[in-house]
Structure formats: structure tokens, C-alpha cells
C-alpha positions as CSV (number, residue, x, y, z in Angstrom):
1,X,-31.7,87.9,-28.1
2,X,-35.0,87.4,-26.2
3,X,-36.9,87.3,-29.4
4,X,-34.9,84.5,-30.7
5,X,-34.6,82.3,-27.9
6,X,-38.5,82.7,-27.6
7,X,-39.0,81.7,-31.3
8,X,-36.6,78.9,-31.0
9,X,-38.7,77.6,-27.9
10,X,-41.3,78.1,-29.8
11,X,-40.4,76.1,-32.7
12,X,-39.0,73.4,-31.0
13,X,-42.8,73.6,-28.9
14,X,-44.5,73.1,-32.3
15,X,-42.4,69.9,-33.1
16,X,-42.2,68.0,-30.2
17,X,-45.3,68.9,-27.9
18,X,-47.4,66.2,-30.5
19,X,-44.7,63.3,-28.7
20,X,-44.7,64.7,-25.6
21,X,-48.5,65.0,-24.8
22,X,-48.7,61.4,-26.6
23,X,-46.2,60.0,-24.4
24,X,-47.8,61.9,-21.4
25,X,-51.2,60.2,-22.4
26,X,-49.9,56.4,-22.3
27,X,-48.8,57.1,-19.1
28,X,-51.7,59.3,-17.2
29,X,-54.4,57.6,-19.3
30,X,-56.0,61.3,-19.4
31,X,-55.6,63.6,-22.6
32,X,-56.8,66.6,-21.0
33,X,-54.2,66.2,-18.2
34,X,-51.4,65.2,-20.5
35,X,-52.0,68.0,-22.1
36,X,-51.9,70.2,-18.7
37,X,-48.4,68.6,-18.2
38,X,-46.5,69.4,-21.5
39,X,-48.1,72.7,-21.3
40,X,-46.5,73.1,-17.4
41,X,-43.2,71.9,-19.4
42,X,-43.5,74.6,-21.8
43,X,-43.3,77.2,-18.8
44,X,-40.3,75.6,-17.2
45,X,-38.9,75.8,-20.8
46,X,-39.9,79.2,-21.2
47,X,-38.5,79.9,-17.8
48,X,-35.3,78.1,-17.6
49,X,-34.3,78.2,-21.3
50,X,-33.2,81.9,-21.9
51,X,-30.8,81.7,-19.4
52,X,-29.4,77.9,-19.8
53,X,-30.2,78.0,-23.6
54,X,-31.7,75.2,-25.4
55,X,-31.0,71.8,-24.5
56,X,-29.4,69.7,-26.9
57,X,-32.0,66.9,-26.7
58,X,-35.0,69.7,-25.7
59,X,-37.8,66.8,-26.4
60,X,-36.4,64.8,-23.5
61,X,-36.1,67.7,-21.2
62,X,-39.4,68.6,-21.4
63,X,-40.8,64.8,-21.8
64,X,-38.6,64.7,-17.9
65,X,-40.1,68.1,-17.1
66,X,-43.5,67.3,-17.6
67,X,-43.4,63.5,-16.0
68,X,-41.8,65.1,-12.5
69,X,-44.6,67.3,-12.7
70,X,-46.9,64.4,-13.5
71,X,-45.7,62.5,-10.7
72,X,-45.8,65.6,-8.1
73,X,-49.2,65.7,-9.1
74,X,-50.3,62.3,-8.5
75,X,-48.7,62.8,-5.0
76,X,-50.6,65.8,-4.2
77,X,-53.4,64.6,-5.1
78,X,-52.9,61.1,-2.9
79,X,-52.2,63.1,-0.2
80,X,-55.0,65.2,-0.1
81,X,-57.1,61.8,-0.5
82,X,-56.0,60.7,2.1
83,X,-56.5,63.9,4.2
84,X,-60.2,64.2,3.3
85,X,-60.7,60.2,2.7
86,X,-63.0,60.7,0.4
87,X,-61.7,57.9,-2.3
88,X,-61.5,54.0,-2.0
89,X,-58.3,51.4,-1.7
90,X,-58.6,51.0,-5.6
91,X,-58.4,54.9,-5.9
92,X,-55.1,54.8,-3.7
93,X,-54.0,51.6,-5.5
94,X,-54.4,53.4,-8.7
95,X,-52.8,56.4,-8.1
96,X,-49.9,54.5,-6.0
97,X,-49.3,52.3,-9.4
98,X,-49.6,55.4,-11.3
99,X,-46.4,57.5,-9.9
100,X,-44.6,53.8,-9.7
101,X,-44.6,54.1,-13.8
102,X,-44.4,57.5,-13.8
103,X,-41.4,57.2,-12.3
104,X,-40.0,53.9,-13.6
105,X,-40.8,55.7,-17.4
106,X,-38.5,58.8,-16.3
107,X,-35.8,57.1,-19.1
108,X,-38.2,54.5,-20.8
109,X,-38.7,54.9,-25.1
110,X,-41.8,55.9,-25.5
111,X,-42.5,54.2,-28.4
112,X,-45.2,54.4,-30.6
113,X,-47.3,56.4,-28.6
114,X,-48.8,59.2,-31.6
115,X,-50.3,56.2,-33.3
116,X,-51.8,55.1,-30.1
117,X,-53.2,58.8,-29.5
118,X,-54.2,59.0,-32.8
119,X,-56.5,55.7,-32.7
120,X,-58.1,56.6,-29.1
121,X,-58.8,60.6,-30.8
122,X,-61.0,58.3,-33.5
123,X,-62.8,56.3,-30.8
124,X,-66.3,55.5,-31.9
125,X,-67.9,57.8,-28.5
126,X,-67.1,60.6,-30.6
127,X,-68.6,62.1,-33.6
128,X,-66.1,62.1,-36.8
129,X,-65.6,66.0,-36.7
130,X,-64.5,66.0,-33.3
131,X,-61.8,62.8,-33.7
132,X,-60.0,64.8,-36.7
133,X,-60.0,68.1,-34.8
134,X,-58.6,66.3,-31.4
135,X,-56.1,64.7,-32.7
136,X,-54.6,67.8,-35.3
137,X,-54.8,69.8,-32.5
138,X,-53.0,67.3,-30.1
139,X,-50.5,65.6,-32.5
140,X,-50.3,67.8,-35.7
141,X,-49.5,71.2,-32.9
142,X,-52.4,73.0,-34.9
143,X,-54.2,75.8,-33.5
144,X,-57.8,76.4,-33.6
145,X,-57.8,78.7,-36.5
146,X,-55.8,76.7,-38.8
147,X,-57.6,73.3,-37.9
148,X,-60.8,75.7,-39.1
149,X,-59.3,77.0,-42.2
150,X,-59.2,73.5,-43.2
151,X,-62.3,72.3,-42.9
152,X,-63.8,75.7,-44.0
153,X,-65.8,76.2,-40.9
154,X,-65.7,78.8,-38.1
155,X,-63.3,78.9,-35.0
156,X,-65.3,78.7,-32.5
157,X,-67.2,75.4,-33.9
158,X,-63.3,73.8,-34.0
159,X,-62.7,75.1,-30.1
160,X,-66.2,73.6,-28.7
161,X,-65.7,70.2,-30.8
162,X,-61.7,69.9,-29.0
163,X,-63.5,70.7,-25.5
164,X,-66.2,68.2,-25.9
165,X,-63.9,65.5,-27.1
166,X,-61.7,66.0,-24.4
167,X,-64.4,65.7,-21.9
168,X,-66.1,62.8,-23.5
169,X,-62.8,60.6,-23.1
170,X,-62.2,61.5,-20.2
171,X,-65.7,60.4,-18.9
172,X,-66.2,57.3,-21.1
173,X,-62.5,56.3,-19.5
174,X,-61.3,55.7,-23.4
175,X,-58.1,53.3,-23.1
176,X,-55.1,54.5,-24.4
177,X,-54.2,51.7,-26.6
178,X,-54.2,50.2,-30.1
179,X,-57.8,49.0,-31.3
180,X,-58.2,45.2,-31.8
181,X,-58.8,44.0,-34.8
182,X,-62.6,43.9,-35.0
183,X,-62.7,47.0,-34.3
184,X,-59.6,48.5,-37.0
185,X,-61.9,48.8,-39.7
186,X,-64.5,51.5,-38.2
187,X,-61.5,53.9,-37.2
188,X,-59.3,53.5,-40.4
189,X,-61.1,56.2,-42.4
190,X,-61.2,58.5,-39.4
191,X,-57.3,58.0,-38.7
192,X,-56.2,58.3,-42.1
193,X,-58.1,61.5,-42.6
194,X,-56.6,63.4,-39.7
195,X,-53.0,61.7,-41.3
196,X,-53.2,63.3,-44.1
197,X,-54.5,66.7,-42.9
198,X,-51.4,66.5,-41.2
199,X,-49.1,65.8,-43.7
200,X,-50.9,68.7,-46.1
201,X,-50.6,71.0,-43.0
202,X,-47.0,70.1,-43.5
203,X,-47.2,70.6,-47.0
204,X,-48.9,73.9,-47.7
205,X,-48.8,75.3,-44.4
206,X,-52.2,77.4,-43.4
207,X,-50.2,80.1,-42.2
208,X,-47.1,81.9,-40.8
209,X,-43.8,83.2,-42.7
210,X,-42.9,79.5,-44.6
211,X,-44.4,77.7,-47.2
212,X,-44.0,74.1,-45.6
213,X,-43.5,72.7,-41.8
214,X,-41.7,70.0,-43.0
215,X,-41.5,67.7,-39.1
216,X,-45.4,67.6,-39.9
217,X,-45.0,66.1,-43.1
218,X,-42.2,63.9,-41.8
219,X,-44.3,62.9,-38.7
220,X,-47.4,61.9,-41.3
221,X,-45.5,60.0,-43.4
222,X,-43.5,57.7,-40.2
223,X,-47.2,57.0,-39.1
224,X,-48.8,56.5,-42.5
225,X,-45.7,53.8,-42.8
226,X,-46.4,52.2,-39.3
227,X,-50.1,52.3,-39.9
228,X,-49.4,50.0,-43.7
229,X,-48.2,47.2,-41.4
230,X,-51.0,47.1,-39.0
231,X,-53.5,47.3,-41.4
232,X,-51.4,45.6,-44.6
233,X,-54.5,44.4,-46.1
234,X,-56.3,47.7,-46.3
235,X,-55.7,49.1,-49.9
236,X,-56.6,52.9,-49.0
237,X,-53.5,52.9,-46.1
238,X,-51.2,52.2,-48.4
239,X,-53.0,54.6,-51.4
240,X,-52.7,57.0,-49.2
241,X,-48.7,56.1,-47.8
242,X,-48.2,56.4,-51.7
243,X,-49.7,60.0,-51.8
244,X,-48.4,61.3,-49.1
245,X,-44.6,59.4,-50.4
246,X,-44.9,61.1,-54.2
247,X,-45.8,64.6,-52.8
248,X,-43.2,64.8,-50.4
249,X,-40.9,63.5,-53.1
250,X,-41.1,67.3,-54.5
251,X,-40.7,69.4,-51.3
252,X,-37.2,70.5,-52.1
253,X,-38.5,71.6,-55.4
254,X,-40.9,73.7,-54.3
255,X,-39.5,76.1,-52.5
256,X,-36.6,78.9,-54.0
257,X,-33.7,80.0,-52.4
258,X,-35.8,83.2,-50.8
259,X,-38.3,80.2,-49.6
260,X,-40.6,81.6,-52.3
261,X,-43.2,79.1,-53.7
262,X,-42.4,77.5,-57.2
263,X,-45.6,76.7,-59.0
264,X,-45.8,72.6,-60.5
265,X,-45.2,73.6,-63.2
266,X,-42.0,75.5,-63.2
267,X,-40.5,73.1,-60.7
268,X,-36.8,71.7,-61.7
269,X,-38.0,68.1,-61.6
270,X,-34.5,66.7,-61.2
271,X,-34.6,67.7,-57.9
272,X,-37.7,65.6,-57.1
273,X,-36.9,63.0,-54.4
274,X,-36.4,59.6,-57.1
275,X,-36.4,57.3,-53.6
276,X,-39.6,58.7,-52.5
277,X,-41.3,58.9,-55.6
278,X,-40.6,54.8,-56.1
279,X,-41.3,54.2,-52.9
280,X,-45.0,55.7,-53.5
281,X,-45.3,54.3,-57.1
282,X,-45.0,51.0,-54.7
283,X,-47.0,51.5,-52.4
284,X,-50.1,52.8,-55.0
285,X,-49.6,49.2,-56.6
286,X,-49.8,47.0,-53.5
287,X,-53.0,48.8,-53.3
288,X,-54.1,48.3,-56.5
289,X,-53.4,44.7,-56.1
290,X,-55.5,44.3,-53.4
291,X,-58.5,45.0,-55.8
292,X,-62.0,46.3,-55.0
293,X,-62.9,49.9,-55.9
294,X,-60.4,52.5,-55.2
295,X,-61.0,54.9,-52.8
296,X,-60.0,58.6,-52.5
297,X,-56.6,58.4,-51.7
298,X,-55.5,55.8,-54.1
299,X,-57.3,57.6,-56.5
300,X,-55.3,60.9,-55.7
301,X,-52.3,58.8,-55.3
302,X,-52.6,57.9,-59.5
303,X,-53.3,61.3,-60.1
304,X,-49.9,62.5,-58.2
305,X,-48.3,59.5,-60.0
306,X,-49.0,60.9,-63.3
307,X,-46.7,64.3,-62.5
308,X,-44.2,62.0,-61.2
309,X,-44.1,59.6,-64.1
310,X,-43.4,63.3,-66.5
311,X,-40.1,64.0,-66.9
312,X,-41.3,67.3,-67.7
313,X,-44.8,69.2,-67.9
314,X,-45.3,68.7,-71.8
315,X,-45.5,64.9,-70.7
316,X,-48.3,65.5,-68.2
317,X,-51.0,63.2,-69.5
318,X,-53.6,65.8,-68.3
319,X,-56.7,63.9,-70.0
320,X,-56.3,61.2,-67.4
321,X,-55.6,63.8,-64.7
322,X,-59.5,65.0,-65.7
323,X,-60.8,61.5,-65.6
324,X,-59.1,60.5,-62.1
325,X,-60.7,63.7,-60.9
326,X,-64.0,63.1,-62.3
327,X,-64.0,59.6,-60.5
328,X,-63.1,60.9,-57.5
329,X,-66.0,63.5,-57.7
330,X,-68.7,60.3,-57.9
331,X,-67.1,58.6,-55.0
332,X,-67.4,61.9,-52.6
333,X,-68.4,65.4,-54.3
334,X,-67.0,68.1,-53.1
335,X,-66.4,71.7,-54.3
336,X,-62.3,71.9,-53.9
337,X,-62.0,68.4,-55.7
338,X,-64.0,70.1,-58.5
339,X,-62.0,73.2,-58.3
340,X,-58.7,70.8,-59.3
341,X,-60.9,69.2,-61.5
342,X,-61.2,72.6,-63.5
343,X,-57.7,72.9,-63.2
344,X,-56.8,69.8,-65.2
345,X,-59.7,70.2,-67.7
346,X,-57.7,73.6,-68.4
347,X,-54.7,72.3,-68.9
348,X,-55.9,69.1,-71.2
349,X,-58.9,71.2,-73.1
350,X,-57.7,75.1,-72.6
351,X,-58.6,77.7,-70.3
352,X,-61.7,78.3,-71.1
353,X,-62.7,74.9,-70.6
354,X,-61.5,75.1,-67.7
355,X,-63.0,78.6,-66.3
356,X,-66.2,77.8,-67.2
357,X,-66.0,75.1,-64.1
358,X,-64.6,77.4,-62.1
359,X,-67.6,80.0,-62.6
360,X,-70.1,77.3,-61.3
361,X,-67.9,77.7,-58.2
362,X,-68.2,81.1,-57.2
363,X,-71.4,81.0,-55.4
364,X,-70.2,77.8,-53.3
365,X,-70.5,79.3,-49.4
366,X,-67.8,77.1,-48.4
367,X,-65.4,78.1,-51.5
368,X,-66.2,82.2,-50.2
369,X,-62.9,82.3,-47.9
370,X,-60.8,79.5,-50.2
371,X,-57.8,81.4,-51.3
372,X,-56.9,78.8,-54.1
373,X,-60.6,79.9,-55.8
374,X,-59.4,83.4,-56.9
375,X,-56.0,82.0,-57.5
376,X,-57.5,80.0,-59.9
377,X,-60.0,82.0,-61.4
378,X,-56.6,84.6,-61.3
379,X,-54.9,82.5,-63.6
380,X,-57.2,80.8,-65.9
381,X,-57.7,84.6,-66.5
382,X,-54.4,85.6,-67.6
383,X,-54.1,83.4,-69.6
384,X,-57.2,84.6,-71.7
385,X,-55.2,87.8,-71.3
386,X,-58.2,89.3,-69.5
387,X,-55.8,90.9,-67.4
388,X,-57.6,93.2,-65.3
389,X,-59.8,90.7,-64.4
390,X,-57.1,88.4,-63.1
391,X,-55.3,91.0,-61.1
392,X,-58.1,91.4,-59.3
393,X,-58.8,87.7,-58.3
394,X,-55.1,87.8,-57.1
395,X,-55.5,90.4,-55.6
396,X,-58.3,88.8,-53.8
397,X,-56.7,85.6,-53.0
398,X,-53.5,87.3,-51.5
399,X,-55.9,88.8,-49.0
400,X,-57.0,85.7,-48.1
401,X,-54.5,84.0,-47.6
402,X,-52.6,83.1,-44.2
403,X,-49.7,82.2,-45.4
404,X,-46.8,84.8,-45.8
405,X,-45.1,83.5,-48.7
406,X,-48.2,82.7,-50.9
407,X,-49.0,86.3,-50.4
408,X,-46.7,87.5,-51.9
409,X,-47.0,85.2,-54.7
410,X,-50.2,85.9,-55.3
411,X,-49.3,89.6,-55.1
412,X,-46.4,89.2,-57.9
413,X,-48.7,87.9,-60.2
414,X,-51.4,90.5,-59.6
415,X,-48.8,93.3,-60.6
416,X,-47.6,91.2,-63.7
417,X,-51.2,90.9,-64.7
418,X,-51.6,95.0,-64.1
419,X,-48.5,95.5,-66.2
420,X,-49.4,92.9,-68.8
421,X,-53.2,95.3,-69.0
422,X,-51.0,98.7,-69.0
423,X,-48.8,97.0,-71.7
424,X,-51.9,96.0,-73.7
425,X,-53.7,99.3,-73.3
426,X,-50.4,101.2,-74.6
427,X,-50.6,99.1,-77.5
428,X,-54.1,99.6,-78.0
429,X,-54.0,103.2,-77.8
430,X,-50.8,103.5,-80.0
431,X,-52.8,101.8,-82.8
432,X,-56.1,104.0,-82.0
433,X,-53.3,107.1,-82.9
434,X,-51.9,105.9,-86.2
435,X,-55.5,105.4,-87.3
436,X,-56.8,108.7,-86.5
């Protein structure tokens, strides 16, 4: 019963500490010490919860937890200012108006405070690295390790770039508020980065025992939507709004009744989500209407409206799937965009056409922990029934892999592979008899 009640806290922790340190950051004005606060709630939870059970709103008992502790704080901390007078009237006045709307906020909405975090993470006084790793690590409830798996670099590079972030806003005395116009334009491509990380965090989940955390791809989506009417002039929010709508249209697609991954291509496609899927076809024309080149998100967002214009895979215009690709290559290389690339080459000109792509990939250093590039490899493979040779690319891609139920995809296919080579060798051999 312990072991439940710790993985409920848990899960409820991983949903609504992204809120709760937002909302704790409006109102301290310190990201660092917000963060101290929900994390002081989550021991009260952790504490209290096991024998009271779960709350039935838990977001708001933690959200009051953590602003009486917030508020205790400030007091403490006026009191021993006042002891040791070592801080001015404006320190005092500051930390007087401070607990006034800590306290007055004890019921207030807090609004849209993630977007708010999201924009002060991607302030200019830090470098572009550390604004996407702040704020997955603050609103998408990512640890270290998976915010490292996604951009294919070590740990400890992800933990030293949160550290320093957090310490550079706290010095620079970053405001906790919306950008002004000028100033929009510099942090859009930051913010809808870490967005979309999010959301495919959400999507494809980097690890644990399911396939999706579908509250992160919910939580991308409501401030992808919020961020298209600030910035409703800027074609790439709203390419990427109609991404992020088209591939969420298929979530309840892709997962079977065991929560087992179903590949794209064996998806029942009338269960994809019709509402969402219009809803991003919309969205990828208002940005097409608002001209220039496209960038990479509306160009991924009319490659993910090609599956959702087939009614079924045989429909899949695949040759344009290749093209989009290669024009997203030119506008920013990079060795996974090539690995989908080879993927839709495959599937328009044949696997071999495909693999031969793939092949140039192997080398890549930052490719040499990618699950997806022995996966791919894998099945390019078998379907040049060179068997063996799949099943061990599989093979090697399950044990790469974080993710529980990928693994055992991955795994499934590695012994149909090995049976598809024993079946071909009996064959082989039976032959070999007859002739002799």
C-alpha cells in the first residue's frame, strides 16, 4: 500500500510541480527558491499523504503548502534582518510587500504563469543550451538524464548548464514577466524549441514503463495555443501549434490495449483524433499564408500533414515525404533529420535506397547512443530478409533504449527476425538434402 501511495504522489509530483514552481516564481521573483518551496511541498506531501490519502484537488494543496512555507520564510528571514540590521528600508519594504502577496495569493488563479516561466528561462543573459534545459527541467518535470538523452549529450553537461542558469537569474534579477514586444522576436525560437521538446517528451517518452506522458503533451499543446495569439503574426508558432495538433491527433492510436507501441504504419487510423487533425491542417495554413520561407516546424508540420491526409498507408505520398525532408536538411542539417529522411526514401524508392543513407550514419558520434539508428538499420534489414543482421540491430537498439515498452518492441522483432533466419536456413538446408 506504501508503494502505491508513493507512486501516486509521485505521479501527481510529475504533473503538477511544472505549475506549482511557475506559480511559486511569479510570486518570489526567484526560480531557485521557487523551486526550494514546491520541493518543501513535496515532503509535506510525502509526509502527510499516506496517512490522509491524496487530496482531491492535490495541485492546490501543495500550491497552499508551498506559499505558507514561502511566506514563513520571508518572515524568518525579516526577522533575522532586523536582528542583525544588516539590510536597508527598501530591503524591509520588499520583503514586507512580499509576504502581503504571498498571503493575499493564498486563493488567487495563477494564471498563465508556465508561459511566463518559460519566456524568463529564454532570457537573452543566458546561452541557448541552458534556456531549453531550465525550462524542461522546471516546466516539462524532466530529469537530468532524460533532458540529456535528448540532446545527445552527457549528464553532467545538462546538471552544470541548470545550475548556472539558475544562478545567472538570480543575479541578473531577471523579471518574471512576459517580454515586450521588441523583444518577442529574439526569444521565439528559443521558447518554441523547449515547447516542443516538451510535447515529444510527452510523445515518445525517454524512459520509464509507458510509451507516452500524455499531461506533457497536453501542457505543450495549451501553451503552443496561448503562445499563436501573442505572437499571431509569427508563421513558425503556429507551424509548429499545427505539428504538435496532427501528432497528438494519433496518441490513442498508438498505443494497444497492453500499452504496447503500434508502429505508423499499422495504426487503425479511424481512431486518429479528426478535431485535432483539422485543427492542425488550420493552423499549418495560417502559416503558410503568412508567406516567407518556412521554417522547421512548418516544414515538419506538412510532412505530418501528409499521414494525416492518407486514409490509409498505400496513400502516403512518400515522394513528397523525401522532398520535405530534404528541405528541411538545407535549412538546419542534422544527422536524426537525415535518419527520417532515409526512412521516407525507403518507403518511396525501397529499402535499399533507403539503407544506403542510413550506412553513412553509422559513424555519426552523436547517432552512437540513438536507439532509433539500429531500429532503423533493424528494419530496413528485414525487409532485405538479411535477417541475422537485423536481429542484431534490434537487438542493439532494445539495449539502448530507456523506455520499457519500446524494449520490448524492439525485442519482439529481434526474435521474429531470428525465427524468420532459422526458418530460412531450414529451407536452405532442406534443399541442400534433396540435391545431394
Amino acid at each position: 500500500m506504501s508503494t502505491d501511495i508513493h507512486r501516486a504522489i509521485d505521479a501527481v509530483w510529475r504533473i503538477e510541480s511544472p505549475r506549482l514552481i511557475a506559480g511559486l516564481a511569479r510570486m518570489v521573483r526567484d526560480v531557485s527558491l521557487a523551486e526550494d518551496l514546491a520541493q518543501d511541498a513535496l515532503v509535506a506531501a510525502l509526509e502527510r499523504w499516506p496517512e490522509s490519502g491524496i487530496p482531491d484537488n492535490p495541485g492546490a494543496w501543495l500550491m497552499a503548502a508551498a506559499k505558507h512555507r514561502a511566506i514563513d520564510t520571508f518572515r524568518r528571514a525579516k526577522l533575522l534582518e532586523r536582528k542583525h540590521q544588516e539590510l536597508g528600508r527598501e530591503v524591509d519594504a520588499r520583503q514586507e510587500a512580499a509576504v502581503a502577496a504571498l498571503e493575499s495569493a493564498i486563493d488567487d488563479h495563477v494564471g498563465d504563469d508556465l508561459l511566463r516561466l518559460i519566456f524568463v528561462a529564454c532570457h537573452p543573459v543566458l546561452t541557448p543550451e541552458a534556456r531549453v534545459a531550465l525550462t524542461l527541467r522546471l516546466l516539462g518535470g524532466l530529469t537530468t538524464d532524460e533532458i540529456a538523452r535528448a540532446f545527445l549529450v552527457p549528464e553532467p553537461t545538462i546538471a552544470q548548464r541548470i545550475v548556472r542558469a539558475k544562478r545567472t537569474l538570480s543575479e541578473k534579477r531577471v523579471p518574471f514577466e512576459l517580454p515586450r514586444k521588441a523583444e518577442l522576436a529574439e526569444r521565439l525560437s528559443s521558447v518554441l524549441e523547449v515547447i516542443y521538446l516538451v510535447f515529444n517528451e510527452g510523445y515518445s517518452a525517454t524512459a520509464g514503463d509507458d510509451l507516452m506522458r500524455p499531461a506533457l503533451c497536453e501542457e505543450a499543446l495549451r501553451l503552443g495555443r496561448i503562445l499563436a495569439e501573442l505572437a499571431s503574426a509569427e508563421p513558425e508558432v503556429h507551424g509548429l501549434v499545427a505539428l504538435m495538433e496532427i501528432q497528438a491527433s494519433r496518441a490513442a492510436s498508438r498505443v494497444g490495449l497492453a500499452g504496447e507501441p503500434i508502429l505508423l504504419l499499422d495504426q487503425d487510423r479511424s481512431r486518429w483524433d479528426q478535431l485535432l487533425i483539422s485543427r492542425g491542417l488550420a493552423a499549418l495554413d495560417r502559416s503558410q499564408k503568412l508567406g516567407g520561407a518556412r521554417g522547421p516546424y512548418t516544414l515538419q508540420a506538412a510532412i505530418a500533414a501528409c499521414h494525416a491526409r492518407a486514409t490509409m498507408p498505400a496513400e502516403t505520398n512518400w515522394e513528397r515525404i523525401a522532398s520535405l525532408y530534404q528541405e528541411l536538411l538545407e535549412y538546419s542539417p542534422s544527422p536524426v533529420i537525415e535518419l527520417n529522411r532515409a526512412v521516407a526514401v525507403a518507403m518511396a524508392f525501397g529499402p535499399a535506397a533507403g539503407l544506403e543513407i542510413v550506412e553513412t550514419l553509422t559513424q555519426e558520434p552523436s547517432l552512437k547512443t540513438y536507439h532509433l539508428l539500429p531500429s532503423v538499420r533493424g528494419d530496413l534489414l528485414s525487409k532485405l530478409d538479411r535477417n541475422e543482421e537485423a536481429c542484431t540491430e534490434f537487438e542493439r537498439a532494445a539495449s539502448l533504449t530507456r523506455n520499457a515498452r519500446e524494449r520490448d518492441l524492439l525485442l519482439n522483432r529481434a526474435r521474429a527476425c531470428a525465427e524468420a533466419n532459422r526458418q530460412s536456413s531450414h529451407v536452405g538446408n532442406s534443399k541442400a538434402s534433396r540435391t545431394n
